[in-house]
N, C-alpha and C positions, 0 to 999 in steps of 0.2 A: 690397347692399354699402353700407358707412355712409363715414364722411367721417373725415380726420386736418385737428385742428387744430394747428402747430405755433409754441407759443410763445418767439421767442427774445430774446437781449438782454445785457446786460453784466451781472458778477457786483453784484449790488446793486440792481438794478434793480425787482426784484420779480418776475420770471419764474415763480418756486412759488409766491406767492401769487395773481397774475393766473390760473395753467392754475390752480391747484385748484378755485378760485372758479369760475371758466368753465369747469369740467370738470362740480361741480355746477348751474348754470343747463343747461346743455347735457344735462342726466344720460350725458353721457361717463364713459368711461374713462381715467383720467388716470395716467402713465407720467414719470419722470425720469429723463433721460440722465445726470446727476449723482449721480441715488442709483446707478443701474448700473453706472457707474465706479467707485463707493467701495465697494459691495457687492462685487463679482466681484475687487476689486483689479485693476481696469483703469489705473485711473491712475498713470501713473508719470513720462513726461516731455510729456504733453500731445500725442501724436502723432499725423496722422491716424487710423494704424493701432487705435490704444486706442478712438477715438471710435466706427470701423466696427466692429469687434469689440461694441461695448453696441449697435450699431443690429441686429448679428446677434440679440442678445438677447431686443433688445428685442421685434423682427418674430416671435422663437420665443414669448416670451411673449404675444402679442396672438394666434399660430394657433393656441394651446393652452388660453387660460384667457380669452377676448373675443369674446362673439356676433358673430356678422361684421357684425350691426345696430348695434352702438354703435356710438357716435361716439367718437373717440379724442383725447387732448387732449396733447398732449408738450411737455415742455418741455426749456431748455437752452441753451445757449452758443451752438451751432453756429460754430463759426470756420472752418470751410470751407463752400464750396458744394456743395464732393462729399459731403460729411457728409451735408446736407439731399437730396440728389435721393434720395444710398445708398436714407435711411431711407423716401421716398416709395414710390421701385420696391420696397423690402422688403415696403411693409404694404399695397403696391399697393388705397390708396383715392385717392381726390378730395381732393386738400389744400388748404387755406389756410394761409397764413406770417404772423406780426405778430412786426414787429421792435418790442420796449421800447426805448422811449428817456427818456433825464433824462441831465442835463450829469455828469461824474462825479464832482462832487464831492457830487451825491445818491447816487452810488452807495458811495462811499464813508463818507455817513455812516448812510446802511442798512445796511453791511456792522457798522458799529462798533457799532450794537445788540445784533447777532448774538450768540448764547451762544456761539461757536466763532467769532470774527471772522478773516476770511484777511487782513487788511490791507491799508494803503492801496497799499502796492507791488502786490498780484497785483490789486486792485482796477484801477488802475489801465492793467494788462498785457492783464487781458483784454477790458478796454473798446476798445485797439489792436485788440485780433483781432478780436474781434464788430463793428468797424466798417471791417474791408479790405473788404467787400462788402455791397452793395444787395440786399436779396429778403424782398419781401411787403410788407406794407402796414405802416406806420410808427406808431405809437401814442403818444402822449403819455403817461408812465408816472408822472408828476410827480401826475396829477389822482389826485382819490382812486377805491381802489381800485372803487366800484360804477361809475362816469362811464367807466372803464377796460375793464371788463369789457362795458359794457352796449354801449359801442361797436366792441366786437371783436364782440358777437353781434349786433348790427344789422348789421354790416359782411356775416354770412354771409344766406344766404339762407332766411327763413321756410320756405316752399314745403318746402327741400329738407331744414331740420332736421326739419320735421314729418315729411317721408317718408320720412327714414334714407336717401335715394336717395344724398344727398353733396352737394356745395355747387356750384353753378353757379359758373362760371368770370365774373370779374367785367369787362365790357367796356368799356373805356377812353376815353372821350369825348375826342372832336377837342380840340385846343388852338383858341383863339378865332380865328388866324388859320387855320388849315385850315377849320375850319366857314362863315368868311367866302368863299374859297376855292370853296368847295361848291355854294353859292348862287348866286356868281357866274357856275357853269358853266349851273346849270340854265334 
């Protein structure tokens, strides 16, 4: 069994350009909760409901058309946290999470390049939603795209990209005073 990398972040950010790029380093499988929404006509008023419904899609699509060896790369919004675990337990691999981040008036002026720009208004809307909750490791979205990528795939584990096995869970070192702490007892 292979590994899901999930890319999230606010509209503008650069989320399809980050997974595509890191889909290809990675020779992943690369998946948009956003194109599923607008494909299927899921989207309508933003609801949990619409999001779980593309993560059903989605997980059908990876058991049907994705060696269980790739590695799988998704991207998207995610504005809930039930969103994110849904689509975990669906595609039942070893995940990692990297939130994009840049201030949003980057995000809004990536949006305004855009051939189909949504605006500074929903620009701004769904920057609130992707930022009511904390999960996964945080990214500087600002840097140019290689410095961006190449630190998402340093962040996973060599070892475990080379063996399709999935990504070691990353272990969180003491803060300065707990490790002081430590010492003391020994």
């Amino acid at each position: 069994m292979s590994y899901l990398v999930i890319v999230r972040g606010p509209l503008g950010v650069g989320k399809t350009t980050v997974a595509r790029a890191l889909a290809r380093v990675l020779g992943a499988h690369y998946l948009s909760v956003d194109r599923v929404l607008d494909e299927r006509g899921l989207w309508e008023r933003g609801r949990l409901g619409e999001f779980l419904e593309a993560n059903r899609h989605l997980a059908e699509v990876v058991r049907t058309r994705v060696d269980p060896a790739t590695p799988i790369v998704v991207d998207g919004n995610f504005y809930w946290q039930t969103q994110i675990d849904d689509l975990v337990r669906r595609l039942g691999r070893t995940s990692e999470i990297f939130t994009l981040r840049a201030p949003v008036s980057v995000c809004i002026g990536r949006d305004r390049r855009r051939h189909r720009p949504h605006g500074a208004a929903a620009a701004r809307a769904v920057y609130r939603k992707t930022a009511r909750f904390r999960r996964g490791t945080y990214v500087d979205a600002t840097q140019p795209l290689a410095r961006v990528v190449e630190e998402i795939r340093r962040s996973l584990s060599d070892r475990e990209i080379r063996s399709g096995v999935g990504v070691r869970p990353r272990r969180s070192r003491p803060r300065a005073d707990q490790r002081r702490r430590r010492v003391g007892r020994d």
